[in-house]
C-alpha positions as CSV (number, residue, x, y, z in Angstrom):
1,X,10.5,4.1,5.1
2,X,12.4,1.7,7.3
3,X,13.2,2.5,10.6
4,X,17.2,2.6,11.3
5,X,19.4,3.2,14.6
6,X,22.8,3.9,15.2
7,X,24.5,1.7,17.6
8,X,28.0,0.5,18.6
9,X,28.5,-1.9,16.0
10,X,26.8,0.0,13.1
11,X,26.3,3.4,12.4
12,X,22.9,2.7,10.1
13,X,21.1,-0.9,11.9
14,X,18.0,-1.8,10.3
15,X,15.3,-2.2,12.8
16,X,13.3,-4.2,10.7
17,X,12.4,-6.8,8.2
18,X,11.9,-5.8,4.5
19,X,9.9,-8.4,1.7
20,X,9.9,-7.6,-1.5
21,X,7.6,-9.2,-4.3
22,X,7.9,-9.3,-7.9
23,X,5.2,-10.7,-9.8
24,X,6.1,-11.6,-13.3
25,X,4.1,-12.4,-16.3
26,X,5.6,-13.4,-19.7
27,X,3.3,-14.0,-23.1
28,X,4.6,-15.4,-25.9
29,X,3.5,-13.4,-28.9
30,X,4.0,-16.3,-31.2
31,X,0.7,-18.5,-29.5
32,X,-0.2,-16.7,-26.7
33,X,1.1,-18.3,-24.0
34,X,1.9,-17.0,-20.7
35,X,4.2,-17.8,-18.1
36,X,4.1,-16.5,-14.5
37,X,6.9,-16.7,-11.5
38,X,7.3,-14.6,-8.8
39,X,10.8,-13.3,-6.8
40,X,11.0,-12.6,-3.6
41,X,14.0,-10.6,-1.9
42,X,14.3,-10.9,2.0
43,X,15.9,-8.1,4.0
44,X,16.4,-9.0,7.5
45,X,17.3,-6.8,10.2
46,X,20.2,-8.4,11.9
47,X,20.2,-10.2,15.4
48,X,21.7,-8.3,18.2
49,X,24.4,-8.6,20.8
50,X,22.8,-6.2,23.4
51,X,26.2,-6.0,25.2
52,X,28.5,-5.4,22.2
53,X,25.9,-2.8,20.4
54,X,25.4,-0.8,23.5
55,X,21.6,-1.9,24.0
56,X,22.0,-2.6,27.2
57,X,22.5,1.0,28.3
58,X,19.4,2.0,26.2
59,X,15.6,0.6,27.0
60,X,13.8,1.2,23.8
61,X,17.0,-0.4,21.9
62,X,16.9,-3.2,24.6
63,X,13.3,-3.7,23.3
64,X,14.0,-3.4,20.2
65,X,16.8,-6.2,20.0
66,X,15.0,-8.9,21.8
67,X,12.1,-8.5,19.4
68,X,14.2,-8.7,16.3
69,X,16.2,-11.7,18.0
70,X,13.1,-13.3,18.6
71,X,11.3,-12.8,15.2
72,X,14.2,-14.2,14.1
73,X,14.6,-17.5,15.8
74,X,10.7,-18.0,15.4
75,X,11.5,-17.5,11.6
76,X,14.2,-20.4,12.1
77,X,11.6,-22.5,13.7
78,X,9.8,-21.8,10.9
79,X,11.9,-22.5,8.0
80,X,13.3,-25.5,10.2
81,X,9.7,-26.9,10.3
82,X,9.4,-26.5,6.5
83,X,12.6,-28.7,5.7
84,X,11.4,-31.3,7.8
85,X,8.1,-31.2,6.1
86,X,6.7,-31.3,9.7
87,X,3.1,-31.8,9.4
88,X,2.9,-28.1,11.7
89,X,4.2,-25.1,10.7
90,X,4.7,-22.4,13.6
């Protein structure tokens, strides 16, 4: 189950990320074939104004916002890294 908080701005804020993966196989009856392919569906809890959410006034919320700000911008410099084909990935 996913962890939620009520705050200023949203009654329901998702306090974390959510990766879904679904594996696929297709065979072809006809020679026997297969075909494989995977989906992925991201769900990311959103970045926070602390001040406009009322985090400011609450310490585990506090916490809680500048670790989901922070997971995301180090998932920006990872997806930035990846379309520069940067020989590192963070």
């Amino acid at each position: 189950k996913r962890r939620s908080k009520s705050t200023k701005l949203n009654a329901d804020s998702s306090r974390s990320h959510c990766i879904f993966t679904i594996n696929l196989t297709l065979t072809f009856q006809a020679d026997g074939t297969r075909r494989f392919g995977s989906l992925r569906v991201v769900d990311l809890a959103g970045s926070e104004r602390v001040r406009a959410s009322g985090s400011i006034n609450d310490d585990v919320l506090l916490l809680e916002a500048r670790r989901i700000n922070s997971s995301l911008s180090a998932l920006g410099n990872v997806l930035s890294a990846l379309l520069r084909r940067d020989s590192h990935v963070p």
